[in-house]
C-alpha positions as a printed Julia matrix, in Angstrom:
263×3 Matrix{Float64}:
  65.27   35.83   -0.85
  61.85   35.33    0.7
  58.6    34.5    -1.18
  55.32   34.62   -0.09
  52.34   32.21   -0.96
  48.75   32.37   -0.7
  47.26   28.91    1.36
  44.15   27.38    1.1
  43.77   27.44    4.93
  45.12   31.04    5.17
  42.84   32.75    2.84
  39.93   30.96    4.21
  40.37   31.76    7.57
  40.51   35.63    6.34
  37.17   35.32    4.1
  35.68   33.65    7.78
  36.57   36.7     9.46
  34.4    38.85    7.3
  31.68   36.71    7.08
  32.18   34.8     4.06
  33.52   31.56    3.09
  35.47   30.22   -0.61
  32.79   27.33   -0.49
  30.29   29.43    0.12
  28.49   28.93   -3.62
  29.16   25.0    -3.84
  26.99   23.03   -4.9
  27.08   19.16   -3.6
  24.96   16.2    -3.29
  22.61   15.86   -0.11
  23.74   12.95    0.62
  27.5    14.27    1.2
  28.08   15.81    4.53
  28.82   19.4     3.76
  31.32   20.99    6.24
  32.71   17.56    6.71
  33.93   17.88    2.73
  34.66   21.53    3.31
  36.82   20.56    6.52
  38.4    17.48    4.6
  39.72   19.79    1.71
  41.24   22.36    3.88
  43.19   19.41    6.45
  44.05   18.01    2.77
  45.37   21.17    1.14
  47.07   22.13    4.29
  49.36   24.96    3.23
  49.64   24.01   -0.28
  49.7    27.13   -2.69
  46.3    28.11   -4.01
  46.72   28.95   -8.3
  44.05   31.37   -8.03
  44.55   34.38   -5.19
  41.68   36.73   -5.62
  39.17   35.22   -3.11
  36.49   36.52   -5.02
  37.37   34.4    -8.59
  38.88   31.61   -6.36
  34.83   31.74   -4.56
  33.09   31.24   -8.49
  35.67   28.9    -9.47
  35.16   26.35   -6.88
  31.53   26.89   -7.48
  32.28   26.16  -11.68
  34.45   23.2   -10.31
  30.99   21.7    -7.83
  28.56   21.57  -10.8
  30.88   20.07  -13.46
  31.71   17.57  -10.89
  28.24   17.09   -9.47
  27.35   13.8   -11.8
  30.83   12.35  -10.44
  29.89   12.73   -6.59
  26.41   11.62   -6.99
  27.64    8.39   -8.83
  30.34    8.26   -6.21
  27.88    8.25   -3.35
  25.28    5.78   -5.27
  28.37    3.29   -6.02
  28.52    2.98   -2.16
  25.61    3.02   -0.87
  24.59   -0.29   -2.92
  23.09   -3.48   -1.33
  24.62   -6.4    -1.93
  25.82   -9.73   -0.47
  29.56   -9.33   -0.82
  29.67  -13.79   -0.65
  27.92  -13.69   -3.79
  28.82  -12.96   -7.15
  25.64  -14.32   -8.94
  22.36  -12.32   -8.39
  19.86  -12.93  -11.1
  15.95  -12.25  -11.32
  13.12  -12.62  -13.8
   9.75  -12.03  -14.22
   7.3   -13.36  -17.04
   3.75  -12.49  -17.58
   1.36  -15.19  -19.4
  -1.94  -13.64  -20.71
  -4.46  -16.13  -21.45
  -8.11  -14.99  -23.59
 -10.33  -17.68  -24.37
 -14.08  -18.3   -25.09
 -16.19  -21.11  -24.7
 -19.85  -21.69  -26.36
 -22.22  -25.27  -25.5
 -25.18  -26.18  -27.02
 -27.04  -28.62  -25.66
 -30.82  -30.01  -27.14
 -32.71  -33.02  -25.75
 -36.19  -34.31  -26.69
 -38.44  -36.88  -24.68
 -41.4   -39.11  -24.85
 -43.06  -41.89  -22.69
 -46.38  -43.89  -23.21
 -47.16  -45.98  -20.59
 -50.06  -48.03  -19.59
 -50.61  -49.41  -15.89
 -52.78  -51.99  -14.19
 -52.73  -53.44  -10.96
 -54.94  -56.13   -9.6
 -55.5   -57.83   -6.1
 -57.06  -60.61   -4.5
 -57.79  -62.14   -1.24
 -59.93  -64.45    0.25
 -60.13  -65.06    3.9
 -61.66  -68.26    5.22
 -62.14  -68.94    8.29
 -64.64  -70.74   11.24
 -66.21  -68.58   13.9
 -69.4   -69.11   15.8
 -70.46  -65.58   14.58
 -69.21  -63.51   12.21
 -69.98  -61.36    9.35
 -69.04  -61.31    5.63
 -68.51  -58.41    3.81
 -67.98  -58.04    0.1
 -66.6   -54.66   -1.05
 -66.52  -53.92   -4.71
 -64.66  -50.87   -6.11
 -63.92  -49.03   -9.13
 -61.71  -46.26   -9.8
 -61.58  -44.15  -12.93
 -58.89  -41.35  -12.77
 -58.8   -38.32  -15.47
 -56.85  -35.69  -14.94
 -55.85  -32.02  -16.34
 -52.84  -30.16  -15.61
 -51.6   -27.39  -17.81
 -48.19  -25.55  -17.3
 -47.78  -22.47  -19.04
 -44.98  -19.83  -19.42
 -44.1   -16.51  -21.19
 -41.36  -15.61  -23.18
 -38.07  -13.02  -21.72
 -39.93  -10.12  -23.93
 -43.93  -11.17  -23.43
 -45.97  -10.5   -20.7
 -48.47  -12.97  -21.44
 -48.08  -17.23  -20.73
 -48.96  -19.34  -23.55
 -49.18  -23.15  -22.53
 -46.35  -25.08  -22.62
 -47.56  -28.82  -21.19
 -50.86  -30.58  -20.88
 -52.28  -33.51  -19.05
 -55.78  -34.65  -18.43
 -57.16  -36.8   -15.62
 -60.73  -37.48  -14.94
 -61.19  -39.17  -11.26
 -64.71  -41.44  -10.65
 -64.91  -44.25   -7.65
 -67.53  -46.21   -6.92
 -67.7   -48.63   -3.96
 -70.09  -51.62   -3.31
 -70.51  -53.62   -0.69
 -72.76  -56.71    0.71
 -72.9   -57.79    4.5
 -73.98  -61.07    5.69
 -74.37  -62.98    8.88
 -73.82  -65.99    9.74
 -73.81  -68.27   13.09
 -71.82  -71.36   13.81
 -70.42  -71.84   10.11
 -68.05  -70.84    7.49
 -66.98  -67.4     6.91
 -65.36  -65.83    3.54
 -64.12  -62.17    3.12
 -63.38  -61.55   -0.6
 -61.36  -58.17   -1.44
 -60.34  -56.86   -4.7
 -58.93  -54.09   -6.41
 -57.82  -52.98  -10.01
 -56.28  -50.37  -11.63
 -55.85  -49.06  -15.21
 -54.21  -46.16  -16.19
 -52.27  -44.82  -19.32
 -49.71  -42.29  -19.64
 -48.21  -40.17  -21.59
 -44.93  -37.27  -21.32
 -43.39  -35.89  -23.99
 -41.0   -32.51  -23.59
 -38.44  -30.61  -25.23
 -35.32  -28.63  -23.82
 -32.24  -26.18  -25.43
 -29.52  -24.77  -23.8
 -27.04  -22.51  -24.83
 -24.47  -21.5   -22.98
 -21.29  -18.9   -23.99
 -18.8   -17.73  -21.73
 -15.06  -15.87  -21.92
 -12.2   -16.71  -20.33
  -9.4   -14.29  -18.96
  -6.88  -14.39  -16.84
  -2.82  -13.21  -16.08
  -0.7   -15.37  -14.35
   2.64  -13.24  -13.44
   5.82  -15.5   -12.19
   8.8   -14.27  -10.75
  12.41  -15.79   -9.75
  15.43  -14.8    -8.26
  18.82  -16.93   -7.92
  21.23  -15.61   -6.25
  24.99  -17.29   -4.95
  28.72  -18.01   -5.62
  29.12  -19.81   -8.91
  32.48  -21.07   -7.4
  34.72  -19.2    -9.67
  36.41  -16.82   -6.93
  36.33  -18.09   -3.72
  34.66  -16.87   -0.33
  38.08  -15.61    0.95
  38.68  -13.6    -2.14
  35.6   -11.72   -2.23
  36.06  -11.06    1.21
  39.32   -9.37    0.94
  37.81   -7.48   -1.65
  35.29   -6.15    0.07
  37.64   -5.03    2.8
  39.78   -3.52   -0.28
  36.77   -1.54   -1.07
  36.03   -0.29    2.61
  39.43    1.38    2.48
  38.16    3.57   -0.04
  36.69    7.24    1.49
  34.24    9.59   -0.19
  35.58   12.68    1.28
  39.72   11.86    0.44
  38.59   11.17   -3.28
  36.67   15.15   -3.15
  40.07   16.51   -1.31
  42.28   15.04   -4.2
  40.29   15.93   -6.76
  40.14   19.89   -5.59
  43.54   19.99   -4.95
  44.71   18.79   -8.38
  42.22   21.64   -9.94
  43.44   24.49   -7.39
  46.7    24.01   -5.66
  49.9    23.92   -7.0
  51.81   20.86   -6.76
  55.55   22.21   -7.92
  57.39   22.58   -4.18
């Protein structure tokens, strides 16, 4: 007694003929080559007997099966696509941020005064013979008086008001007596003096306030083998891993939701 079965393969290629396709309303990942799946499932399923043999249900149940299984591709195809160093099992980073706020105030006040009282004198004679010469005898006097006034206006005034004062009253007076003489003695007699007081006095303020603010942000990453497994071992496991395919884990998974496995 004969028995017939509906493939995967067979009722795919008749849906093709008449311009439709079972996987048609699937709904995938971008990432995930589409007819490279659809292609995978069919060499997979081979001619494996389908459970459901309407085309049309068999069309919206693959397309039920796609979205509840959509979160389990797209971790699938994250999980692989990962950097990494597969020689190192320790990969750590961290970042800290240090906010500093600060303010800073000086005051600073200073007050001067100097009397002072000056006077310089010279002398000088100059004696010497000379069949003719002359002798001069200067005289002088110098009286200095002086005025000086600074002024200055305050940030909201428009007019100065004085701030510093200094007098100085200036008066010379020069004398002088010339005298001849042949085949003698000659003298030359110069002198000068000077008086003169002073007097500063001042007064000064500062004030100075300021803020301080700045971020400083640091950031570290260690990364290594912490010699637990060796550099062999986490070799072969990567090369474990590589044997692992995308597209085989899809095939199983749609042929233990549509085919029946009872031969």
């Amino acid at each position: 007694m004969s028995r017939y079965k509906m493939s995967l393969i067979g009722l795919e290629r008749y849906e093709r003929e008449n311009g439709r396709s079972l996987f048609s309303n699937m709904v995938i990942p971008e990432e995930i080559d589409r007819n490279l799946m659809i292609d995978n499932i069919i060499m997979q399923a081979e001619e494996k007997e389908l459970l459901y043999s309407d085309p049309d249900y068999l069309r919206y149940a693959i397309a039920t099966w796609s979205r509840k299984n959509y979160w389990t591709f797209d971790k699938w195809v994250k999980a692989i696509n990962i950097k990494y160093d597969p020689l190192n099992n320790y990969d750590r980073t961290e970042e800290w941020t240090d906010d500093h706020t600060g303010q800073n105030s000086r005051k600073k006040e200073s007050e001067f005064e100097n009397n002072g009282h000056d006077v310089t004198s010279s002398n000088a004679e100059d004696l010497r013979e000379d069949n003719t010469s002359l002798q001069t005898i200067y005289n002088t006097n110098v009286n200095v008086d002086q005025t000086v006034e600074n002024k200055e206006s305050a940030y909201n005034e428009s007019t100065y008001t004085n701030k510093e004062k200094t007098d100085t009253d200036s008066d010379t007076k020069t004398t002088g007596d010339t005298v001849q003489r042949n085949n003698g003695y000659t003298r030359d007699v110069s002198s000068a003096n000077s008086d003169m007081t002073r007097k500063d006095s001042g007064f000064t303020k500062d004030n100075e306030n300021g803020e301080d603010i700045y971020q400083n942000i640091h950031t570290g990453h260690i990364s290594g083998n912490i010699g637990v497994t060796t550099s062999q071992q986490m070799l072969q496991s990567e090369l474990d891993i590589a044997k692992w395919n995308l597209y085989d884990q899809i095939s199983d998974l749609f042929i233990s939701e549509f085919c029946i496995l009872v031969y």
